[in-house]
Backbone as ProteinMPNN parsed JSONL, in Angstrom:
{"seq_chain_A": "XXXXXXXXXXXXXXXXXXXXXXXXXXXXXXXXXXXXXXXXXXXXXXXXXXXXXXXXXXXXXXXXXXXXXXXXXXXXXXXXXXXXXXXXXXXXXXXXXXXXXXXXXXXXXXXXXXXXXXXXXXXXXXXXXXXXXXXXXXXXXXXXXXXXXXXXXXXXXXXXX", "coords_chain_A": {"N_chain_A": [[3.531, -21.252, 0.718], [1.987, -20.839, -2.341], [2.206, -17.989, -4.456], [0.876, -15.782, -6.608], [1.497, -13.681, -8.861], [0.187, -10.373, -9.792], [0.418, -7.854, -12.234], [0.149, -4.487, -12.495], [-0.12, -2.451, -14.942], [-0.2, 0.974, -16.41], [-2.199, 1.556, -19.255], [-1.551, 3.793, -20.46], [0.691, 5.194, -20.341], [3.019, 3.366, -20.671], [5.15, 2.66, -22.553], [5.814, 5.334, -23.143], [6.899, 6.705, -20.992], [9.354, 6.11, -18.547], [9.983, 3.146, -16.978], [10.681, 2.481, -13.448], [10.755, 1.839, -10.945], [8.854, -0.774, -9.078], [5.74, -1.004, -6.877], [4.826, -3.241, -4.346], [2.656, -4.786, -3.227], [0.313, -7.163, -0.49], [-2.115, -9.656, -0.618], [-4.125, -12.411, 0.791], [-5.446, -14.997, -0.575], [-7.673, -17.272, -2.694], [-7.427, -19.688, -4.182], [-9.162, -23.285, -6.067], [-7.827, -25.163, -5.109], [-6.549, -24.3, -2.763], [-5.075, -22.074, -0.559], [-3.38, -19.017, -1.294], [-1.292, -16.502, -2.136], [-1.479, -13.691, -3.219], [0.25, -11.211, -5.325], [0.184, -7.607, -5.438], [1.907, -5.945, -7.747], [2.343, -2.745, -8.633], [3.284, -0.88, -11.504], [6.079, 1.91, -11.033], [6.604, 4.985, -12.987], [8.262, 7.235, -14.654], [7.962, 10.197, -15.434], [9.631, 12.418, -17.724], [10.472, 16.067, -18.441], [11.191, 18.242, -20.662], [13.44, 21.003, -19.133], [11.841, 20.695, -16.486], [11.047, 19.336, -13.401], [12.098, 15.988, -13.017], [8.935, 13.816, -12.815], [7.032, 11.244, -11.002], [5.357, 8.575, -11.256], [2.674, 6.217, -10.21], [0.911, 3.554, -11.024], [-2.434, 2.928, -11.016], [-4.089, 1.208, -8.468], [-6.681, -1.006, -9.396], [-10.54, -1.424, -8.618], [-11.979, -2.136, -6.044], [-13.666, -4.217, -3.873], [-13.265, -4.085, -1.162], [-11.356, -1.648, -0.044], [-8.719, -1.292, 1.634], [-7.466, -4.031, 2.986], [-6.802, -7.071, 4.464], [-7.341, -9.365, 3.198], [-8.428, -11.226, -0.178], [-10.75, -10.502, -2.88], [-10.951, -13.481, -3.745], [-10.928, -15.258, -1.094], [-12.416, -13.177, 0.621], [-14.718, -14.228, -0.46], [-15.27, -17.036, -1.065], [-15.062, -17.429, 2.491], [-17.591, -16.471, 2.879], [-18.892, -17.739, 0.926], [-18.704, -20.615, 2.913], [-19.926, -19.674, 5.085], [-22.49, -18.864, 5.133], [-23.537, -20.225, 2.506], [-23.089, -22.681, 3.321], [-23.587, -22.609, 6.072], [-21.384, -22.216, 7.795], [-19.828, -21.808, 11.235], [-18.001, -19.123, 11.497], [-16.122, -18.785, 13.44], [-15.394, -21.588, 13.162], [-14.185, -21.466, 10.253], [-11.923, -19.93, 10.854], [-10.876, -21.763, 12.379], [-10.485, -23.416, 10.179], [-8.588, -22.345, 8.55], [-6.686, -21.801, 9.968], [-5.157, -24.445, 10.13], [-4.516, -24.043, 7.667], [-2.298, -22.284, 7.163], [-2.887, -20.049, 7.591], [-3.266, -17.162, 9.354], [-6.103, -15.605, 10.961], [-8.471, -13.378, 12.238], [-11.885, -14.239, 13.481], [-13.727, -11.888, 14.337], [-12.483, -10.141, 11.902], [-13.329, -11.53, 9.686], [-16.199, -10.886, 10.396], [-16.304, -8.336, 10.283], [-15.644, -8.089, 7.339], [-17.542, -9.017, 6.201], [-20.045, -7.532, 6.828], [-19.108, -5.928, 5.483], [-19.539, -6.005, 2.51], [-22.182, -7.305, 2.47], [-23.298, -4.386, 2.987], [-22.74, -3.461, 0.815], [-23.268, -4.673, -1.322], [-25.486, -5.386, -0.944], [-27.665, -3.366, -1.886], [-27.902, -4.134, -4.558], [-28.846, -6.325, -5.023], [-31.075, -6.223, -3.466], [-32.76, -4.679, -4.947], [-32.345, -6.113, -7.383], [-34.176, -8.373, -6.678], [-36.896, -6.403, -6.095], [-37.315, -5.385, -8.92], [-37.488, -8.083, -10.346], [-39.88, -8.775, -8.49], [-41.707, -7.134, -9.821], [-42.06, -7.545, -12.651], [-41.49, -10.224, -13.393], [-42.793, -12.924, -14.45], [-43.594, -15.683, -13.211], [-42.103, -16.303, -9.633], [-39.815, -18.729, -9.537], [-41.329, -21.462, -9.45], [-42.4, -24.738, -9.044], [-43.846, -27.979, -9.289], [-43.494, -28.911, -6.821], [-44.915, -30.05, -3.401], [-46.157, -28.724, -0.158], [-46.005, -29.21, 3.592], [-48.399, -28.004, 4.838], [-48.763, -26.849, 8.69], [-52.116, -27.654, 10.51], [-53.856, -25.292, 12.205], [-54.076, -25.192, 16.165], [-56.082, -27.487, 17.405], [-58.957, -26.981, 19.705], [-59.525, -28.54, 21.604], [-56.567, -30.078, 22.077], [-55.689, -31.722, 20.595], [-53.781, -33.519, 18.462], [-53.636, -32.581, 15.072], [-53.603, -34.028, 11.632], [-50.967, -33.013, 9.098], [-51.526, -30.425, 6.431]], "CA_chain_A": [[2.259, -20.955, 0.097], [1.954, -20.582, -3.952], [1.965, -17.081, -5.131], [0.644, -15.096, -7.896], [1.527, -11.888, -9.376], [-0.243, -9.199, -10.785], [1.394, -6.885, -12.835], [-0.696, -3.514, -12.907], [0.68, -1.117, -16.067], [-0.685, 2.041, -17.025], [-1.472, 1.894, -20.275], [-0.953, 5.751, -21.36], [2.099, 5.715, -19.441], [3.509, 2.369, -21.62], [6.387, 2.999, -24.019], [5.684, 7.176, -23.296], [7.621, 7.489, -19.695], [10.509, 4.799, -18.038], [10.073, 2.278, -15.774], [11.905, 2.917, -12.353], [10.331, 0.942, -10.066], [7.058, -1.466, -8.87], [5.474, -1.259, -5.369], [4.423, -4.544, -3.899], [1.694, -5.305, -1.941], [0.068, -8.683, -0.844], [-3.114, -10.378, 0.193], [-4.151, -13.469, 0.766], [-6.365, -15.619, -1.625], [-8.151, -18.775, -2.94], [-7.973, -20.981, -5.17], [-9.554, -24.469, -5.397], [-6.687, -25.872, -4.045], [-5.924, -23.921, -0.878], [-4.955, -20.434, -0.251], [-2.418, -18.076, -2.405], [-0.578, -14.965, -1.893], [-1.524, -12.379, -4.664], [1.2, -10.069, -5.107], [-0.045, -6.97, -6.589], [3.112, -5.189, -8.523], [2.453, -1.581, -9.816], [4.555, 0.214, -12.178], [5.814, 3.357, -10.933], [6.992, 5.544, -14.2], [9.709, 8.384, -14.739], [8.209, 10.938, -16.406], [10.428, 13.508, -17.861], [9.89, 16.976, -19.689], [12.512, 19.153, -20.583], [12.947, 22.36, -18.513], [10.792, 20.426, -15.481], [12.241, 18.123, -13.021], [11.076, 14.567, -13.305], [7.868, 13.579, -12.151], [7.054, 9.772, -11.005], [3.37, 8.196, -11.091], [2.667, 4.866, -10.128], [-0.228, 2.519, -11.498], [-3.291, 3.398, -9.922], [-4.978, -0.515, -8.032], [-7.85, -1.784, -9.708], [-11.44, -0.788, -7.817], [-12.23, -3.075, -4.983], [-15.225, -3.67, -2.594], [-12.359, -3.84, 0.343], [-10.147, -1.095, -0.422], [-7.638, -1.908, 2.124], [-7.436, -5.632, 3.98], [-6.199, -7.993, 4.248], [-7.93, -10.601, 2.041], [-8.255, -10.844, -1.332], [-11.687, -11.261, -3.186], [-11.268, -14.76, -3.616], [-10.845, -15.807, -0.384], [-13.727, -13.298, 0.81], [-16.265, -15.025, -1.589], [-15.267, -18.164, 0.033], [-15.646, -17.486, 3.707], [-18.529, -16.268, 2.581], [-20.157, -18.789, 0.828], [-18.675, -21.461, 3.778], [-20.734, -19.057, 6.281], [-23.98, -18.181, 4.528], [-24.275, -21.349, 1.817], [-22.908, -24.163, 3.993], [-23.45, -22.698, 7.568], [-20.014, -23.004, 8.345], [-19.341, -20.812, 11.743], [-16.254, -17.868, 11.401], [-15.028, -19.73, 14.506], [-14.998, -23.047, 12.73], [-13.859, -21.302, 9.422], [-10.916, -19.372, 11.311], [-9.726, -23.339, 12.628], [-9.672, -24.267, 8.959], [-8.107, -21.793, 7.5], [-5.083, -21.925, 10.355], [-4.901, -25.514, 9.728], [-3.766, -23.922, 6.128], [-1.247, -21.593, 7.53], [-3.635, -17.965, 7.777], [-3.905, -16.642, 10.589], [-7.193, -14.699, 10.703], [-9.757, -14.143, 13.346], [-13.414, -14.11, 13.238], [-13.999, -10.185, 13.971], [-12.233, -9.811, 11.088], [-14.688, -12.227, 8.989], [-17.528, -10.395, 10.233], [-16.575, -7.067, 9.41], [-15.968, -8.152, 5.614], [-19.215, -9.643, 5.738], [-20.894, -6.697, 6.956], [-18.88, -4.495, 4.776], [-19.721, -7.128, 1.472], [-23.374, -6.797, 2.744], [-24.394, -3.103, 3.019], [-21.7, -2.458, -0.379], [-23.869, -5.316, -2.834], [-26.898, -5.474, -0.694], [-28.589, -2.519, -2.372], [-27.838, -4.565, -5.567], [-29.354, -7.488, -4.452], [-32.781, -5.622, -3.249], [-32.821, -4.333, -6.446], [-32.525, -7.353, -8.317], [-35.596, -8.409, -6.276], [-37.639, -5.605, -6.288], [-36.876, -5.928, -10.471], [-38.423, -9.517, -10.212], [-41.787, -9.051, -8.626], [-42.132, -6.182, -10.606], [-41.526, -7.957, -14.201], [-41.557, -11.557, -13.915], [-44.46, -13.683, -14.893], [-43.937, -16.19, -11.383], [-40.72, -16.797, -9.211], [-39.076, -19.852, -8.737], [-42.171, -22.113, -8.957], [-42.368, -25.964, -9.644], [-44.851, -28.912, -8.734], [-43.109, -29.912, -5.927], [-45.836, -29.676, -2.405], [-45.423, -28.78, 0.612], [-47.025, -29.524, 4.062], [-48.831, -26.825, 6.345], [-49.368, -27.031, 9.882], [-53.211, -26.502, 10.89], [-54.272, -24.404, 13.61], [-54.344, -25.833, 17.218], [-57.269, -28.079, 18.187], [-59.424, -26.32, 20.728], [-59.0, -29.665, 22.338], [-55.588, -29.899, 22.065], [-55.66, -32.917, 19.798], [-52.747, -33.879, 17.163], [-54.333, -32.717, 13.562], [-52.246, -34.592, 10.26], [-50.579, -32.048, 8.05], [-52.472, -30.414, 5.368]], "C_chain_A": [[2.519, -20.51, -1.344], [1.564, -18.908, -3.942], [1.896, -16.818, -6.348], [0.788, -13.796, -8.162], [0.6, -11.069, -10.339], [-0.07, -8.087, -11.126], [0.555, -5.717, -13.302], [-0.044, -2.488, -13.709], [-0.549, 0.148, -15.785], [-0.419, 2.051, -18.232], [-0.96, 2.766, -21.221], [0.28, 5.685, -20.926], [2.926, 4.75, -20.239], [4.289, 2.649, -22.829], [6.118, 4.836, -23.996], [6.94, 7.65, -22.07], [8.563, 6.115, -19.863], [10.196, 4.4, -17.377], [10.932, 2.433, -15.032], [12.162, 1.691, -11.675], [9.101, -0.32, -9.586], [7.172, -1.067, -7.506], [4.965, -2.272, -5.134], [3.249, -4.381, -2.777], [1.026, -6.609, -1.759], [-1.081, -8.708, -0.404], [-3.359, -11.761, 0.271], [-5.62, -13.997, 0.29], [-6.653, -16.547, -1.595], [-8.184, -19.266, -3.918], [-8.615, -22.127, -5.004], [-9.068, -24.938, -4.499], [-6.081, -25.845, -2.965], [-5.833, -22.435, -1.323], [-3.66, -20.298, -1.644], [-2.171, -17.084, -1.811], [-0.624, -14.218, -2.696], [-0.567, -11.377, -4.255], [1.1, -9.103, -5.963], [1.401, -6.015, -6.801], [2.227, -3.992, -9.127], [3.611, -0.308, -10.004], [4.715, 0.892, -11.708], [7.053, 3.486, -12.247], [7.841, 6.795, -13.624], [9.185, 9.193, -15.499], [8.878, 12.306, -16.507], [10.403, 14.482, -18.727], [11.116, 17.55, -19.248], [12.198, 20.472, -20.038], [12.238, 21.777, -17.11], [11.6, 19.437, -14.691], [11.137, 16.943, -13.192], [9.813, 14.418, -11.911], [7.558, 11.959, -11.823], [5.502, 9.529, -10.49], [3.066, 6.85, -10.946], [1.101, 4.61, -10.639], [-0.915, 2.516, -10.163], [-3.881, 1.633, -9.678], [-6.142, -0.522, -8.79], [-9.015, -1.437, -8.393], [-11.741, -2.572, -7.582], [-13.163, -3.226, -4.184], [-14.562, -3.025, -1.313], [-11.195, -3.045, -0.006], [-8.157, -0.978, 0.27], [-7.657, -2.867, 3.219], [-7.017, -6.063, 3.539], [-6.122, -9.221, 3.011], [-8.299, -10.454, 0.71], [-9.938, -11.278, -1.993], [-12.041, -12.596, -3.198], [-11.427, -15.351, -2.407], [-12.385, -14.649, 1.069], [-14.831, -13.897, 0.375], [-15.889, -16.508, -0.588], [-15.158, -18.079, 1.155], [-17.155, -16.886, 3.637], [-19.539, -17.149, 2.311], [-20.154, -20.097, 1.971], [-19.863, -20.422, 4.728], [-22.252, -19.482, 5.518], [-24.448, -19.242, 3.376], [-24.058, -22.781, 2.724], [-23.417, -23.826, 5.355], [-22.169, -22.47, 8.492], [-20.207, -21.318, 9.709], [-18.225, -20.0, 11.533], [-15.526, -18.687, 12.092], [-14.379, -20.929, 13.554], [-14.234, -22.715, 11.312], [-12.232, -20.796, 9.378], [-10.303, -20.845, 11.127], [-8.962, -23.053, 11.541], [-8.668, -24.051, 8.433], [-6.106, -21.584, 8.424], [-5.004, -22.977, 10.362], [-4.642, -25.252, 8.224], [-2.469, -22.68, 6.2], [-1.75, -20.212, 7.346], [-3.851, -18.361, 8.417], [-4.892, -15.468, 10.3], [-8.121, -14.537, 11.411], [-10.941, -13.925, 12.934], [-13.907, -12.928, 13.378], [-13.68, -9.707, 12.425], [-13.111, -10.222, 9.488], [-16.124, -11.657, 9.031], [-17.53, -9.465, 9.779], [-16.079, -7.048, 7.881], [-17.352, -8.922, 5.366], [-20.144, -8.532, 5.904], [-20.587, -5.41, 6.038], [-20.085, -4.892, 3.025], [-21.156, -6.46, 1.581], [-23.816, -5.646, 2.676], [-23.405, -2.781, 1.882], [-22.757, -3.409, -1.472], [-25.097, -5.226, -2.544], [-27.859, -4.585, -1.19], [-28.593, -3.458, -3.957], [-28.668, -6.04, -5.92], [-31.393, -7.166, -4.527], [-33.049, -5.106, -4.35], [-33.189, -4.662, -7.759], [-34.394, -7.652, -7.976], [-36.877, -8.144, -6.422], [-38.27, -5.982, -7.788], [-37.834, -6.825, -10.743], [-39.409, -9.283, -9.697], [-42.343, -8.162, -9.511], [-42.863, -6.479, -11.831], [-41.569, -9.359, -13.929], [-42.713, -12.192, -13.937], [-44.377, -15.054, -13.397], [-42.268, -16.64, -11.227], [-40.671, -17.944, -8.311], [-40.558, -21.264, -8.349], [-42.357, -23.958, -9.491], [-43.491, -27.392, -8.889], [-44.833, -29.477, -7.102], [-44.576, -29.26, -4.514], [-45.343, -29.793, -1.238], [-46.319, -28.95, 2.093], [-46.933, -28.425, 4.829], [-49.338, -27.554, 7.325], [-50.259, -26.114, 10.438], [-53.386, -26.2, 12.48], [-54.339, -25.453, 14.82], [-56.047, -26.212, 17.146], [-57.484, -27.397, 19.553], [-59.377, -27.324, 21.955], [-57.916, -30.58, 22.495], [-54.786, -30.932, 21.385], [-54.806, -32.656, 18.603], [-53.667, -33.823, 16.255], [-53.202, -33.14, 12.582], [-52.16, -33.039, 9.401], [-51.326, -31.954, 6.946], [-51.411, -30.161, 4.25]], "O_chain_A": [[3.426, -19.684, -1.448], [0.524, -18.622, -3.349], [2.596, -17.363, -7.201], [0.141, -12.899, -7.621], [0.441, -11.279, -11.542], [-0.385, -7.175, -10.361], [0.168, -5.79, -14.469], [0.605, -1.632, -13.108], [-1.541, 0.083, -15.058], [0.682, 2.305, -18.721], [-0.293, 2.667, -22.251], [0.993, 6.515, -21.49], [3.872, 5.401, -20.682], [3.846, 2.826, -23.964], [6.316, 5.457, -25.04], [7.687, 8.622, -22.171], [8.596, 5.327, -20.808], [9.835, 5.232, -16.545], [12.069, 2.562, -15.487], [13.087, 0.879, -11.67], [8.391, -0.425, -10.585], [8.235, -0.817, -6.938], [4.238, -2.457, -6.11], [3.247, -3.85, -1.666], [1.051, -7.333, -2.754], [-1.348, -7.756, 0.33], [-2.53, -12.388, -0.389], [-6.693, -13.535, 0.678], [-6.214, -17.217, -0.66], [-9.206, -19.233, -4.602], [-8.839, -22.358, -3.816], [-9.499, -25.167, -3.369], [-5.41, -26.658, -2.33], [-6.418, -21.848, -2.233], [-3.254, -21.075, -2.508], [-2.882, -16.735, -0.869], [0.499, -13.906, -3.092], [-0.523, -10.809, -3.163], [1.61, -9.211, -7.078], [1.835, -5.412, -5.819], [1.446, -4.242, -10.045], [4.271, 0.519, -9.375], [3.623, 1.342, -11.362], [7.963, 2.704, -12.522], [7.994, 7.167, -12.46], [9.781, 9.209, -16.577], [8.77, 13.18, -15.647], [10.316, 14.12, -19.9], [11.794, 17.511, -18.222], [11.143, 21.071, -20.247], [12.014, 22.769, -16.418], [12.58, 18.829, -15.122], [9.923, 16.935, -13.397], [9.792, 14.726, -10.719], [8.04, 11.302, -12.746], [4.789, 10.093, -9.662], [3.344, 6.258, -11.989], [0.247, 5.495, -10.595], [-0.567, 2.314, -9.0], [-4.059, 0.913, -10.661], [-6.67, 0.565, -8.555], [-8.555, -1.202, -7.275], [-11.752, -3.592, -8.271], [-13.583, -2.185, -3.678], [-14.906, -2.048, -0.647], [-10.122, -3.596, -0.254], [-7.054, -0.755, -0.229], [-7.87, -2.466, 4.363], [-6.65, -5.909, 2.374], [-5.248, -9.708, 2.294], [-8.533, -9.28, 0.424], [-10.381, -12.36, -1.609], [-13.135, -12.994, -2.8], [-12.272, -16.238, -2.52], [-13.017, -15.162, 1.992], [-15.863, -13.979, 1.041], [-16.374, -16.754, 0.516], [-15.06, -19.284, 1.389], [-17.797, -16.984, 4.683], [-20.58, -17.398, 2.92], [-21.22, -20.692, 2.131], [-20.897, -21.076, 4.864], [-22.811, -20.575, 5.601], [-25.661, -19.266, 3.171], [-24.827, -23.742, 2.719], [-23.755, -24.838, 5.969], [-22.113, -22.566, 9.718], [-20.548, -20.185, 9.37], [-17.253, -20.731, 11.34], [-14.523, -19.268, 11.678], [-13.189, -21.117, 13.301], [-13.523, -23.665, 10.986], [-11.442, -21.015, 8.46], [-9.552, -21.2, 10.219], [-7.787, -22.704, 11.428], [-7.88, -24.851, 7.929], [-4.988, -21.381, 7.95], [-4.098, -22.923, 11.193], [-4.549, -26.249, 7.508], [-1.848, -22.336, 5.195], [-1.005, -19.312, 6.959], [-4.403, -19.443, 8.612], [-4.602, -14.53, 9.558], [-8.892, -15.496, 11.444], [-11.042, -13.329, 11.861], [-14.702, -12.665, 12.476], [-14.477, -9.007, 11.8], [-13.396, -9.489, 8.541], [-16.997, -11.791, 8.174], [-18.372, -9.193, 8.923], [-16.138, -5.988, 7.259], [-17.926, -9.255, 4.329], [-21.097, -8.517, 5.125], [-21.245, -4.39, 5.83], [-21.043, -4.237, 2.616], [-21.428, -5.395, 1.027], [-24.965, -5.634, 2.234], [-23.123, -1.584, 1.929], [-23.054, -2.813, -2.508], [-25.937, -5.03, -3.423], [-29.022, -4.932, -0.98], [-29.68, -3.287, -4.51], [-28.937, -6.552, -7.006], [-32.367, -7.576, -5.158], [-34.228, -5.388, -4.566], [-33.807, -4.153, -8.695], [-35.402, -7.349, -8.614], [-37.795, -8.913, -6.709], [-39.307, -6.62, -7.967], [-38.896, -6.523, -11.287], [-40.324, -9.58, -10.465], [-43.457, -8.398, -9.978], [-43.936, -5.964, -12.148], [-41.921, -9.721, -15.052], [-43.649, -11.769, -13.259], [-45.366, -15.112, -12.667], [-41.476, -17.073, -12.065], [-41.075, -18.201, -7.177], [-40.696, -21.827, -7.263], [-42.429, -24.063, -10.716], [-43.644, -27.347, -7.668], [-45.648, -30.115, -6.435], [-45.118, -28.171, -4.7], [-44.425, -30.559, -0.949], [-47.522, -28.827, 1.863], [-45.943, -27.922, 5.36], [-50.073, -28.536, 7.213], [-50.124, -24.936, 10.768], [-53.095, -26.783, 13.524], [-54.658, -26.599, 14.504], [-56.975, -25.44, 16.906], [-56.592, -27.223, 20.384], [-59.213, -26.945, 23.115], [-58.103, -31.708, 22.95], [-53.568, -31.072, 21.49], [-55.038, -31.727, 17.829], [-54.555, -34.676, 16.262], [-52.057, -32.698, 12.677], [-53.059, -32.228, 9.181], [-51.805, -32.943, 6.392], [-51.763, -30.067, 3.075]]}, "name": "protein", "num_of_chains": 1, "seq": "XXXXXXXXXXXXXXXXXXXXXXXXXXXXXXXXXXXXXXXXXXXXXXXXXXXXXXXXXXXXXXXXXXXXXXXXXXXXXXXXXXXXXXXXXXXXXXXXXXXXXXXXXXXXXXXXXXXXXXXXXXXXXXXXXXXXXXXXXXXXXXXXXXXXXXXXXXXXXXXXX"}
C-alpha cells in the first residue's frame, strides 16, 4: 500500500531546542486511486536550560473530528459519501474496501458516521436555519412536478395533477 508522511514540527520549538526523536503513528486513507497509509511523524524536542535537567516535548497532532481511530479523514469522507450520496451499504462498502487490502467492519463505519453526524450536524442545521431565515427562495427552478390526488370515493384511477 503507498504511504504518505506527515511531518508535524513545532514551530516555537524549531531551531530553539534539538531534535531527539519522532513518534509514529498511522491511519489509513484515500486517495483517488485506492487507499494510503498516512504516517503521522511528530517531532519530539530536547529542551535544555542550564541548572534544570532536560525536558522533552513532542509536537502536539493537528485537531481532528476522530481523535483516535483508525481511519483517516479521507477515507471517512469517502465511506461516507459511498453510504449517504451513492447508497452504497457498510456491508457492501466493507467487501470493497477488503478487496483493497483493509480490513474494516461495518460497526466500525457506523460509529464514525454517527460520531461525523452529531460533531457537524449542529453545523449543518445551522446552515439551514441561516437560509430560510435570509435567502430570497431555495433551490428553485422551472422544472414540474406531478402530485398524486386524493382517492376517488369510488375507488377510480385519477391522472396525476
Amino acid at each position: 500500500m503507498p504511504e504518505e508522511r506527515v511531518v508535524i514540527e513545532d514551530p516555537s520549538l524549531e531551531g530553539v531546542a534539538e531534535r531527539i526523536r519522532f513518534e509514529e503513528s498511522y491511519k489509513l486513507g484515500r486517495r483517488q486511486a485506492g487507499p494510503v497509509r498516512i504516517v503521522m511523524v511528530r517531532v519530539t524536542y530536547k529542551m535544555a536550560s542550564e541548572g534544570e535537567p532536560p525536558r522533552f516535548v513532542t509536537a502536539a497532532l493537528p485537531k481532528e473530528i476522530m481523535t483516535s481511530g483508525l481511519l483517516a479523514p479521507s477515507l471517512v469522507a469517502h465511506s461516507l459519501t459511498k453510504k449517504f450520496r451513492f447508497g452504497m451499504p457498510f456491508t457492501r462498502l466493507v467487501q470493497e474496501l477488503a478487496s483493497e487490502g483493509i480490513r474494516c467492519d461495518d460497526s466500525t463505519m457506523c460509529r464514525y458516521a454517527e460520531h461525523v453526524g452529531a460533531t457537524l450536524g449542529c453545523i449543518v442545521d445551522a446552515c439551514a436555519k441561516e437560509a430560510r431565515e435570509t435567502a430570497f427562495c431555495l433551490s428553485t427552478d422551472a422544472t414540474g412536478i406531478k402530485i398524486q390526488p386524493p382517492r376517488h370515493p369510488e375507488g377510480k384511477r385519477q391522472p396525476l395533477r
